[in-house]
N, C-alpha and C positions, 0 to 999 in steps of 0.2 A: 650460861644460864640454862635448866632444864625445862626443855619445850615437852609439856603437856599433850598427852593426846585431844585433848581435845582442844587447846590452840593450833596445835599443827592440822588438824581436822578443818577447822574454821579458816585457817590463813587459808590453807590448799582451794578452798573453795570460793571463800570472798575473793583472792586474786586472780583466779582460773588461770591458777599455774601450780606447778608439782613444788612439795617443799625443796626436793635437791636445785630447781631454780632460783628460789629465793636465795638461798642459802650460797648459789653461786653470785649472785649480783653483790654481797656483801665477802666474800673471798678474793685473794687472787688468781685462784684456779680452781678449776672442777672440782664439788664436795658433793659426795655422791652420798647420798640418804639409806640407811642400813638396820632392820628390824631383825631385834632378837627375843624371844622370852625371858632367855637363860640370862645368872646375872652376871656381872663383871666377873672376866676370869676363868669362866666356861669354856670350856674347848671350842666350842663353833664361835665364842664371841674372840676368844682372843685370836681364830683362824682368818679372822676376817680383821683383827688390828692389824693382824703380820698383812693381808692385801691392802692392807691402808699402806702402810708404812713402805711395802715394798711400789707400790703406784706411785707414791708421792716420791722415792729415790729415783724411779728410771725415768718420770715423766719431769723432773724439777721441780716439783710442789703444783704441775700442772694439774694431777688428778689425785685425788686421795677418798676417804670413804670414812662417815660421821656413823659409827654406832647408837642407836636408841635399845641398849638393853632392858633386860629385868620386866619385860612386857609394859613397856612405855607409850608403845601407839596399839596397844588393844591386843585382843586374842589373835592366833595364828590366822585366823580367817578370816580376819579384819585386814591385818598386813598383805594378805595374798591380793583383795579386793582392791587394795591401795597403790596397791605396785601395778596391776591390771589394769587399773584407770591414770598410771603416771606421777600419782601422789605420793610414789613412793619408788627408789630408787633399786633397793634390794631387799629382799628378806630371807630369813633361814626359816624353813617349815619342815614339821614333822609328815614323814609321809600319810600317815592316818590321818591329820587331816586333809593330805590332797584327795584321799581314796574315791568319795562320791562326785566332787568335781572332773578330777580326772582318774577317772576309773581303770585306766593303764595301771597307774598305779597301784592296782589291790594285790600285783603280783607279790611285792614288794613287803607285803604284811601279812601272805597269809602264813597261818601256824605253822611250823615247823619247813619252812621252805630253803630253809639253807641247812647248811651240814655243821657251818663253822663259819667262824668271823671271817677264816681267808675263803672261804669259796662263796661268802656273799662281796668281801672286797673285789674277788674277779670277774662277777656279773655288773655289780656294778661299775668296774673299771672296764666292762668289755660291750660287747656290741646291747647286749641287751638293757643295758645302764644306759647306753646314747639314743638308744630310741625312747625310752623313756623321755629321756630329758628335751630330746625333739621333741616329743608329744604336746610340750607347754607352748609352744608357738601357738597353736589351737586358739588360746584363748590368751594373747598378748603378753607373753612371757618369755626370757630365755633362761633353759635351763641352763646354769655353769657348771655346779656341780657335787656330787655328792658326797655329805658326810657321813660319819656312824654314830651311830644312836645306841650301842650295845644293844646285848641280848635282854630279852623283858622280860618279867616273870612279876607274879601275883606277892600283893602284900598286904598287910590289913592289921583291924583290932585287935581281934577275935580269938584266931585260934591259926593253930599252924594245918597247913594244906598239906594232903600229904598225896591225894589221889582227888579225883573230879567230885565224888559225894561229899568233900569235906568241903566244897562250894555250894552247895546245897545253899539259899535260901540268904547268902552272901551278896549285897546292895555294893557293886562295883565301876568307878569310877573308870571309864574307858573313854578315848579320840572319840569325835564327831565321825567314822567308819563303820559305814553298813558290816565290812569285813571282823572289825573287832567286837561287833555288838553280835553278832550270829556264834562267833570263837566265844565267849561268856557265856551266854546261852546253854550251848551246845556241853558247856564243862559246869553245868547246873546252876550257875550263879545270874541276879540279876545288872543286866551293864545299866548301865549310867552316863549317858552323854555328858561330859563338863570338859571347862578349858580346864590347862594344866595348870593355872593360878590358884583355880578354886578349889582345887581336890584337899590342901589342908584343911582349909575351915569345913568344908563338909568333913571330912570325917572328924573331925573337935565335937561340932554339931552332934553328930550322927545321923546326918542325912546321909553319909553312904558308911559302909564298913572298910572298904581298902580299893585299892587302884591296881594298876597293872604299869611298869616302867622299867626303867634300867633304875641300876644302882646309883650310877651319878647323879640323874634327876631325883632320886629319890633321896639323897645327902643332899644336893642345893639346895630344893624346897625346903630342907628339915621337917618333910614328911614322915621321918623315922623319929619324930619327939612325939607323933599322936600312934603310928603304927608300929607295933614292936616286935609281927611278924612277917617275915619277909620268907618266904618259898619257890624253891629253883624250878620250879614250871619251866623254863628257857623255852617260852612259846612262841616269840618272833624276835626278827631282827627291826625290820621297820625304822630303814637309815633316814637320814634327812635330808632336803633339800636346798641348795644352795638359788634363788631363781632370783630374775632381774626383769624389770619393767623393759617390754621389747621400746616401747616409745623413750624410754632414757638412753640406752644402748645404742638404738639406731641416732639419736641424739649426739652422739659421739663419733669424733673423726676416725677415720678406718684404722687410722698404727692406736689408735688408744683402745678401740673393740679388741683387737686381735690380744696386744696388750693384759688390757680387762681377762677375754678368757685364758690364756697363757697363765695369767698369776691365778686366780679362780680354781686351777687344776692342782699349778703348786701348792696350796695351800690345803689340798688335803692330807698330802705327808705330814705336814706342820699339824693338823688337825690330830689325825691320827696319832702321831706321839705325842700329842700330848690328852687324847683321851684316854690311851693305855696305862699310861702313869696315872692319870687323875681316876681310874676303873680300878684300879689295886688300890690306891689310897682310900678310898670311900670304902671300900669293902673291910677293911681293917679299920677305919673308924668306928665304921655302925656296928660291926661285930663289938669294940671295945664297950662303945657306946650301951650296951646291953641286948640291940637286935638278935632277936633268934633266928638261924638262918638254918633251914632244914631241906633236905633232898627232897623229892616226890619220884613216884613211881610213873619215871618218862614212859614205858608204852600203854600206858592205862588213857595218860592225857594224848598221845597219837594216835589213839583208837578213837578217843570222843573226838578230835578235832577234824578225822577223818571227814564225815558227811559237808561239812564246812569247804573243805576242801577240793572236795567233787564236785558238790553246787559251782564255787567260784571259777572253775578250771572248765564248766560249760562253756564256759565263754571261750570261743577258737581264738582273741586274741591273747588272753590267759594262754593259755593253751600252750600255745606255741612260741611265749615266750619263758613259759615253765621248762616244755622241752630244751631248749636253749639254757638257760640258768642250770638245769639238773647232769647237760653235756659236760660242764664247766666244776662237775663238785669232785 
Protein backbone atom coordinates (compact mmCIF):
# COMPACT_ATOMS: atom_id res chain seq x y z
CA UNK A 1 0.00 0.00 0.00
CA UNK A 2 1.25 3.71 -0.83
CA UNK A 3 1.84 5.65 2.35
CA UNK A 4 1.02 9.30 1.68
CA UNK A 5 2.98 12.02 2.90
CA UNK A 6 0.89 13.09 4.64
CA UNK A 7 0.07 9.82 6.64
CA UNK A 8 3.58 9.22 7.06
CA UNK A 9 3.71 12.88 8.38
CA UNK A 10 0.88 12.23 11.01
CA UNK A 11 1.80 8.59 12.07
CA UNK A 12 5.67 10.05 12.56
CA UNK A 13 4.13 12.37 14.88
CA UNK A 14 1.07 11.00 16.72
CA UNK A 15 3.42 7.94 17.71
CA UNK A 16 6.76 9.90 18.49
CA UNK A 17 8.63 7.68 16.67
CA UNK A 18 10.29 7.66 13.03
CA UNK A 19 8.51 5.84 10.13
CA UNK A 20 11.69 3.47 9.65
CA UNK A 21 10.32 2.25 13.31
CA UNK A 22 7.08 1.55 12.66
CA UNK A 23 7.76 -0.08 9.82
CA UNK A 24 10.28 -2.18 11.65
CA UNK A 25 7.82 -3.55 14.36
CA UNK A 26 5.72 -4.94 11.31
CA UNK A 27 8.94 -6.55 9.42
CA UNK A 28 11.30 -9.17 10.39
CA UNK A 29 14.34 -7.08 10.14
CA UNK A 30 15.52 -3.66 9.82
CA UNK A 31 13.55 -1.51 6.84
CA UNK A 32 15.15 1.49 6.74
CA UNK A 33 12.92 4.54 5.31
CA UNK A 34 14.43 6.14 1.84
CA UNK A 35 13.23 9.57 -0.04
CA UNK A 36 13.64 10.19 -3.67
CA UNK A 37 12.13 12.92 -5.99
CA UNK A 38 13.09 11.08 -9.00
CA UNK A 39 10.80 8.31 -10.24
CA UNK A 40 11.07 4.62 -10.37
CA UNK A 41 14.04 3.74 -12.42
CA UNK A 42 16.13 6.82 -11.99
CA UNK A 43 19.66 6.18 -11.32
CA UNK A 44 19.77 7.44 -7.73
CA UNK A 45 16.61 5.50 -7.13
CA UNK A 46 17.55 2.26 -8.55
CA UNK A 47 21.31 3.02 -6.63
CA UNK A 48 19.73 2.64 -3.70
CA UNK A 49 17.52 -0.65 -4.72
CA UNK A 50 20.86 -2.25 -5.50
CA UNK A 51 21.79 -0.99 -1.43
CA UNK A 52 18.59 -2.53 -0.51
CA UNK A 53 19.08 -5.73 -2.18
CA UNK A 54 22.78 -5.97 -1.47
CA UNK A 55 21.84 -5.16 2.69
CA UNK A 56 19.21 -7.61 2.74
CA UNK A 57 21.80 -10.53 1.03
CA UNK A 58 24.85 -9.89 3.39
CA UNK A 59 22.85 -9.01 6.58
CA UNK A 60 20.03 -12.18 5.90
CA UNK A 61 17.03 -10.11 5.31
CA UNK A 62 18.25 -8.43 8.77
CA UNK A 63 18.52 -4.93 6.90
CA UNK A 64 17.15 -3.73 3.82
CA UNK A 65 15.97 -0.06 2.60
CA UNK A 66 11.93 0.81 1.44
CA UNK A 67 12.23 3.59 -1.30
CA UNK A 68 9.32 6.46 -1.25
CA UNK A 69 9.96 7.64 -4.95
CA UNK A 70 8.61 10.18 -7.51
CA UNK A 71 8.52 13.02 -4.46
CA UNK A 72 6.17 10.86 -2.10
CA UNK A 73 7.10 12.56 1.17
CA UNK A 74 7.29 16.21 -0.14
CA UNK A 75 10.00 18.51 -1.52
CA UNK A 76 13.81 18.01 -1.10
CA UNK A 77 13.65 20.08 1.89
CA UNK A 78 10.95 18.58 3.50
CA UNK A 79 12.86 15.10 3.29
CA UNK A 80 16.17 16.77 4.66
CA UNK A 81 13.95 18.11 7.75
CA UNK A 82 12.61 14.52 8.26
CA UNK A 83 15.60 12.73 8.29
CA UNK A 84 17.09 15.47 10.79
CA UNK A 85 14.40 15.04 13.19
CA UNK A 86 14.46 10.85 12.76
CA UNK A 87 11.33 10.77 10.77
CA UNK A 88 13.03 9.62 8.21
CA UNK A 89 15.66 7.27 7.45
CA UNK A 90 17.67 8.36 4.26
CA UNK A 91 17.30 10.65 1.56
CA UNK A 92 18.94 11.61 -1.76
CA UNK A 93 19.17 15.74 -2.22
CA UNK A 94 20.34 17.79 -4.73
CA UNK A 95 23.14 19.86 -3.72
CA UNK A 96 21.39 23.24 -4.49
CA UNK A 97 19.12 22.51 -2.20
CA UNK A 98 21.72 21.91 0.76
CA UNK A 99 23.50 25.26 -0.47
CA UNK A 100 21.91 27.85 2.19
CA UNK A 101 21.58 25.29 5.07
CA UNK A 102 24.79 24.02 4.60
CA UNK A 103 26.77 26.44 2.97
CA UNK A 104 30.03 24.10 2.61
CA UNK A 105 28.25 23.17 0.07
CA UNK A 106 27.93 26.16 -2.48
CA UNK A 107 31.55 25.00 -3.43
CA UNK A 108 29.90 22.21 -5.19
CA UNK A 109 27.49 24.49 -7.40
CA UNK A 110 29.28 27.27 -8.22
CA UNK A 111 29.55 27.90 -12.30
CA UNK A 112 31.87 26.51 -14.02
CA UNK A 113 33.94 24.84 -11.11
CA UNK A 114 34.89 21.60 -12.41
CA UNK A 115 36.73 20.90 -15.71
CA UNK A 116 34.74 17.64 -16.49
CA UNK A 117 32.72 14.86 -15.18
CA UNK A 118 36.16 12.96 -14.16
CA UNK A 119 37.80 15.86 -12.21
CA UNK A 120 34.41 16.58 -10.30
CA UNK A 121 34.13 12.61 -9.78
CA UNK A 122 37.82 13.03 -8.08
CA UNK A 123 36.82 15.77 -5.70
CA UNK A 124 34.21 14.34 -4.88
CA UNK A 125 35.78 10.75 -4.34
CA UNK A 126 38.76 12.51 -2.57
CA UNK A 127 39.43 14.45 0.38
CA UNK A 128 37.30 17.48 -0.36
CA UNK A 129 34.01 15.33 -1.12
CA UNK A 130 34.65 13.79 2.88
CA UNK A 131 34.74 16.83 4.29
CA UNK A 132 32.00 17.88 2.73
CA UNK A 133 30.02 15.01 3.64
CA UNK A 134 31.52 15.33 7.31
CA UNK A 135 30.16 18.81 7.38
CA UNK A 136 26.31 17.20 7.82
CA UNK A 137 27.11 15.79 11.32
CA UNK A 138 26.48 19.68 12.15
CA UNK A 139 23.08 19.40 12.00
CA UNK A 140 22.24 15.48 12.60
CA UNK A 141 23.13 13.94 9.53
CA UNK A 142 25.47 11.27 8.00
CA UNK A 143 26.81 11.91 4.97
CA UNK A 144 27.27 8.35 2.82
CA UNK A 145 27.66 9.42 -0.24
CA UNK A 146 27.88 11.15 -3.39
CA UNK A 147 26.04 10.86 -6.48
CA UNK A 148 26.05 12.74 -10.08
CA UNK A 149 23.72 14.87 -11.13
CA UNK A 150 25.32 15.55 -14.70
CA UNK A 151 26.22 18.72 -16.19
CA UNK A 152 23.26 21.63 -16.13
CA UNK A 153 22.45 23.95 -18.71
CA UNK A 154 19.44 26.29 -19.38
CA UNK A 155 16.19 25.38 -21.15
CA UNK A 156 13.00 27.12 -21.84
CA UNK A 157 9.88 28.23 -24.18
CA UNK A 158 11.10 30.76 -25.86
CA UNK A 159 13.94 30.97 -27.99
CA UNK A 160 17.28 29.25 -28.06
CA UNK A 161 20.18 30.85 -25.78
CA UNK A 162 23.10 31.37 -27.48
CA UNK A 163 25.02 34.04 -25.19
CA UNK A 164 23.99 35.73 -21.58
CA UNK A 165 21.65 38.76 -23.41
CA UNK A 166 19.51 36.04 -25.06
CA UNK A 167 18.51 35.78 -21.18
CA UNK A 168 17.55 39.04 -20.91
CA UNK A 169 14.15 39.25 -19.34
CA UNK A 170 13.89 35.16 -19.14
CA UNK A 171 11.41 34.11 -15.79
CA UNK A 172 13.73 30.95 -14.73
CA UNK A 173 13.06 28.30 -12.60
CA UNK A 174 16.31 27.62 -10.32
CA UNK A 175 17.07 25.28 -6.53
CA UNK A 176 16.13 27.03 -3.42
CA UNK A 177 20.45 28.29 -3.59
CA UNK A 178 21.50 31.81 -2.82
CA UNK A 179 24.40 30.40 -5.37
CA UNK A 180 22.04 29.53 -8.39
CA UNK A 181 19.87 32.69 -7.82
CA UNK A 182 22.99 35.30 -8.12
CA UNK A 183 24.42 32.71 -11.45
CA UNK A 184 20.71 33.72 -13.17
CA UNK A 185 21.06 37.01 -12.36
CA UNK A 186 24.49 37.65 -13.14
CA UNK A 187 23.65 35.96 -16.97
CA UNK A 188 20.63 38.51 -17.28
CA UNK A 189 17.80 36.41 -16.55
CA UNK A 190 15.15 36.36 -13.74
CA UNK A 191 15.60 33.04 -11.12
CA UNK A 192 12.77 31.65 -9.65
CA UNK A 193 12.81 29.62 -6.56
CA UNK A 194 10.55 26.33 -7.17
CA UNK A 195 10.73 22.52 -6.17
CA UNK A 196 11.76 20.39 -9.02
CA UNK A 197 8.03 18.98 -9.27
CA UNK A 198 6.51 22.26 -9.99
CA UNK A 199 8.81 23.68 -12.69
CA UNK A 200 6.42 21.78 -15.45
CA UNK A 201 3.10 23.22 -14.65
CA UNK A 202 4.69 26.60 -14.29
CA UNK A 203 6.16 26.79 -17.31
CA UNK A 204 2.48 25.25 -19.02
CA UNK A 205 1.22 28.30 -16.93
CA UNK A 206 3.66 30.65 -17.94
CA UNK A 207 4.52 31.50 -14.72
CA UNK A 208 8.03 30.94 -15.52
CA UNK A 209 9.70 30.49 -19.11
CA UNK A 210 12.40 27.55 -18.67
CA UNK A 211 14.62 26.11 -15.88
CA UNK A 212 18.07 25.22 -15.57
CA UNK A 213 19.04 20.95 -15.12
CA UNK A 214 20.63 18.04 -16.49
CA UNK A 215 19.23 16.26 -19.29
CA UNK A 216 18.00 13.21 -17.58
CA UNK A 217 15.80 15.34 -15.13
CA UNK A 218 14.79 17.06 -17.80
CA UNK A 219 13.38 13.65 -20.01
CA UNK A 220 11.92 12.20 -16.47
CA UNK A 221 9.83 15.31 -15.70
CA UNK A 222 8.83 15.40 -19.44
CA UNK A 223 9.72 18.96 -19.06
CA UNK A 224 10.85 18.76 -22.73
CA UNK A 225 6.84 18.42 -23.89
CA UNK A 226 6.27 22.29 -22.64
CA UNK A 227 10.15 23.37 -23.25
CA UNK A 228 11.54 22.74 -26.73
CA UNK A 229 14.71 24.67 -26.22
CA UNK A 230 17.33 23.25 -24.50
CA UNK A 231 21.09 25.30 -24.57
CA UNK A 232 24.50 23.87 -23.71
CA UNK A 233 25.42 26.52 -21.01
CA UNK A 234 27.18 23.46 -19.04
CA UNK A 235 27.13 25.92 -16.04
CA UNK A 236 27.38 23.41 -13.09
CA UNK A 237 27.74 20.14 -12.04
CA UNK A 238 25.87 20.20 -8.75
CA UNK A 239 26.22 16.39 -7.71
CA UNK A 240 23.90 15.01 -5.16
CA UNK A 241 23.54 13.79 -1.95
CA UNK A 242 23.24 10.58 -0.55
CA UNK A 243 22.59 11.59 3.61
CA UNK A 244 21.07 9.47 6.60
CA UNK A 245 19.30 10.38 9.81
CA UNK A 246 22.56 10.43 12.45
CA UNK A 247 19.76 9.08 15.21
CA UNK A 248 18.72 6.04 12.79
CA UNK A 249 22.35 5.17 12.01
CA UNK A 250 23.70 5.46 15.43
CA UNK A 251 20.43 3.37 15.97
CA UNK A 252 22.12 0.52 14.39
CA UNK A 253 24.59 -2.24 15.70
CA UNK A 254 28.27 -1.33 14.76
CA UNK A 255 28.89 -4.45 11.85
CA UNK A 256 25.52 -2.97 10.19
CA UNK A 257 26.83 0.99 10.25
CA UNK A 258 30.12 -0.07 8.92
CA UNK A 259 27.97 -2.37 6.69
CA UNK A 260 25.51 0.52 5.71
CA UNK A 261 28.46 2.72 4.63
CA UNK A 262 30.65 0.17 2.75
CA UNK A 263 27.58 -0.63 0.43
CA UNK A 264 26.48 3.35 0.32
CA UNK A 265 30.13 3.82 -1.45
CA UNK A 266 29.60 0.78 -3.65
CA UNK A 267 26.74 1.84 -5.02
CA UNK A 268 27.92 4.82 -6.59
CA UNK A 269 29.75 2.76 -9.31
CA UNK A 270 26.36 1.13 -9.77
CA UNK A 271 24.92 4.76 -9.93
CA UNK A 272 27.28 6.00 -12.24
CA UNK A 273 26.85 3.28 -14.92
CA UNK A 274 23.97 3.48 -14.94
CA UNK A 275 23.43 7.39 -15.21
CA UNK A 276 26.00 7.43 -18.18
CA UNK A 277 23.79 5.00 -20.30
CA UNK A 278 20.52 6.76 -19.06
CA UNK A 279 22.53 10.58 -20.04
CA UNK A 280 23.08 9.20 -23.73
CA UNK A 281 19.74 7.81 -24.01
CA UNK A 282 17.76 10.85 -22.99
CA UNK A 283 19.86 12.98 -25.17
CA UNK A 284 18.87 10.92 -28.32
CA UNK A 285 15.30 10.79 -27.28
CA UNK A 286 14.68 14.51 -26.85
CA UNK A 287 16.80 15.41 -29.85
CA UNK A 288 14.22 12.73 -31.74
CA UNK A 289 11.63 14.01 -29.86
CA UNK A 290 11.94 17.42 -31.65
CA UNK A 291 14.16 19.33 -28.86
CA UNK A 292 16.34 21.90 -30.32
CA UNK A 293 19.67 21.61 -28.75
CA UNK A 294 22.16 24.47 -29.60
CA UNK A 295 25.96 25.35 -28.54
CA UNK A 296 26.45 28.82 -26.78
CA UNK A 297 29.27 30.94 -26.69
CA UNK A 298 31.16 29.21 -23.27
CA UNK A 299 33.50 32.14 -22.56
CA UNK A 300 30.92 35.05 -22.90
CA UNK A 301 28.82 32.82 -19.98
CA UNK A 302 32.50 32.45 -17.86
CA UNK A 303 32.94 36.04 -17.96
CA UNK A 304 29.18 36.90 -16.63
CA UNK A 305 29.52 34.16 -14.04
CA UNK A 306 32.84 35.38 -13.03
CA UNK A 307 31.78 38.29 -10.33
CA UNK A 308 29.50 35.20 -8.78
CA UNK A 309 32.37 33.42 -8.37
CA UNK A 310 34.63 35.98 -6.61
CA UNK A 311 31.93 36.93 -4.27
CA UNK A 312 31.40 33.09 -3.21
CA UNK A 313 35.16 32.19 -2.94
CA UNK A 314 35.27 35.29 -0.14
CA UNK A 315 34.52 32.96 1.92
CA UNK A 316 38.23 31.34 3.26
CA UNK A 317 36.37 28.13 3.60
CA UNK A 318 35.29 28.26 -0.21
CA UNK A 319 38.35 29.16 -0.71
CA UNK A 320 40.39 26.65 0.29
CA UNK A 321 38.43 24.13 -0.64
CA UNK A 322 38.38 25.56 -4.31
CA UNK A 323 42.22 25.46 -4.05
CA UNK A 324 41.97 21.76 -3.42
CA UNK A 325 39.22 20.69 -6.06
CA UNK A 326 41.20 22.85 -8.73
CA UNK A 327 44.89 20.79 -7.43
CA UNK A 328 42.70 17.75 -8.48
CA UNK A 329 41.56 18.82 -12.34
Amino acid sequence: MTLSRRTFLQTSAAAGMSASAALRAAAPGRVLTAADMHPAGYPTVAAVRWMSDELERQTGGALSIRTYHAGQLGRESDTVTLARHGALDITRVNMGTLNNPFPITRILCLPYEFDSVAHMRRAVDGAPGREILDAFAARDLVGLAFYDAGLRSFYNVRRPIHTPADMHGLKLRVPPSDIFMAMVRAFGANPTPLGFGEAFSAMQTHMIDGAENNIRGFDSSRQFEVARYWSNTQHAFSPEALLMSRRSFEGLPASQRELLLATAQASVAVMRRLWDEAEATSRERMAAGGVAFNDVDLPAFHAAAEPVRTRALADPDLLRLHRRIRALA
